[in-house]
Structure formats: structure tokens, C-alpha cells
C-alpha positions in Angstrom: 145.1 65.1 101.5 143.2 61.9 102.4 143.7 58.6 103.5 142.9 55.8 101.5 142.9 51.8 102.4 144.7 49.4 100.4 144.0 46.5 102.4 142.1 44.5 99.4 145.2 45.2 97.0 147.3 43.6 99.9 144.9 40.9 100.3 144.7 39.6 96.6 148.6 40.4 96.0 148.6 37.1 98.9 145.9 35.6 97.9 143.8 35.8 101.4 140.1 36.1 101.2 138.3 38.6 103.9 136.5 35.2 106.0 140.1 34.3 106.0 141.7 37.0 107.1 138.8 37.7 109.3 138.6 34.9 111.5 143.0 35.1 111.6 142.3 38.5 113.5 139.3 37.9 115.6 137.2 40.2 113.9 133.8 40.0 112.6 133.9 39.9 107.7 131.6 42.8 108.4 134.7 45.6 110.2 136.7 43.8 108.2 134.7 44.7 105.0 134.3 48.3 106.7 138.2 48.7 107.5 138.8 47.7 103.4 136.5 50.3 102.5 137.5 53.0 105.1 134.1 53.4 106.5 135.7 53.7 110.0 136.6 56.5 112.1 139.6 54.8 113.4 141.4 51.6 113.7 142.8 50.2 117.2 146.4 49.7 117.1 146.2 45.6 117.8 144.0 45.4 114.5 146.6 46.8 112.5 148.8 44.9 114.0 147.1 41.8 113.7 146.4 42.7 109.9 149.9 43.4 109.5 151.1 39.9 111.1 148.8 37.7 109.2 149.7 39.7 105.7 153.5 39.9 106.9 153.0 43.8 105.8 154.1 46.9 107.4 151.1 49.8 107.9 152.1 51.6 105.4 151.5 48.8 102.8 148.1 48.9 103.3 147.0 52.6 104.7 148.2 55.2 102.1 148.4 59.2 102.4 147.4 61.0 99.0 146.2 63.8 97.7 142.9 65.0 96.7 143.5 64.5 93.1 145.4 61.0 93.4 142.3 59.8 95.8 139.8 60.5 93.3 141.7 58.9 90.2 141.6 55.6 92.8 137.7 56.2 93.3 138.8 56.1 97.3 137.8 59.3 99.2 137.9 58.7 102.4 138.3 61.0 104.8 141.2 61.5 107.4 
């Protein structure tokens, strides 16, 4: 099983470019760019909730739990 980050699909389905969304949530484009691509070993909780306010999405919208085989066909393998 992996995890695998769906934060850009979120972000297009509302139209909200990462500068945007970046400077909404007091973070830096760059951990934002690294939290879309799940080079991270972790996210603090007021992140995700900060991402979650400005997108009006719940966690699970934007973090997924797949398989192996599911998280290859996405080209996302990042690991728990």
C-alpha cells in the first residue's frame, strides 16, 4: 500500500494555482510544490488543515491510500 497526493487534481478541479494557494497557507511555493509531489516525510496537522480550509476539501480528497499496483498506473509512488 502507498500513499499518494492528489493535491494538484484538487487544485485544478478549483482552479487555484500553487503561489495562490501558497501564500493563502503561509507556506513557502517550494513545500508546497514538495507536499503536491509527496517528497515529504510528513505533514503538520495545521497545513492540512489550512489546505483543507482554503480548498473547502476534507483530507481525504487530497491524500489517497492505494495499492502498489493502483500507485504505479498513477505514476505516484510515494512512500508511506
Amino acid at each position: 500500500m502507498r500513499i499518494v497526493m492528489r493535491l494538484d487534481r484538487v487544485m485544478a478541479d478549483r482552479k487555484v494555482t500553487s503561489i495562490d494557494l501558497a501564500k493563502k497557507i503561509g507556506i513557502s511555493p517550494v513545500n508546497l510544490s514538495r507536499i503536491k509531489t509527496g517528497k515529504i516525510k510528513g505533514i503538520r496537522w495545521s497545513t492540512l488543515s489550512a489546505i483543507c480550509t482554503a480548498l473547502h476539501c476534507k483530507p481525504g480528497d487530497i491524500i489517497d491510500f492505494v495499492t502498489d499496483d493502483e500507485a504505479g498506473q498513477l505514476g505516484q509512488l510515494y512512500d508511506e
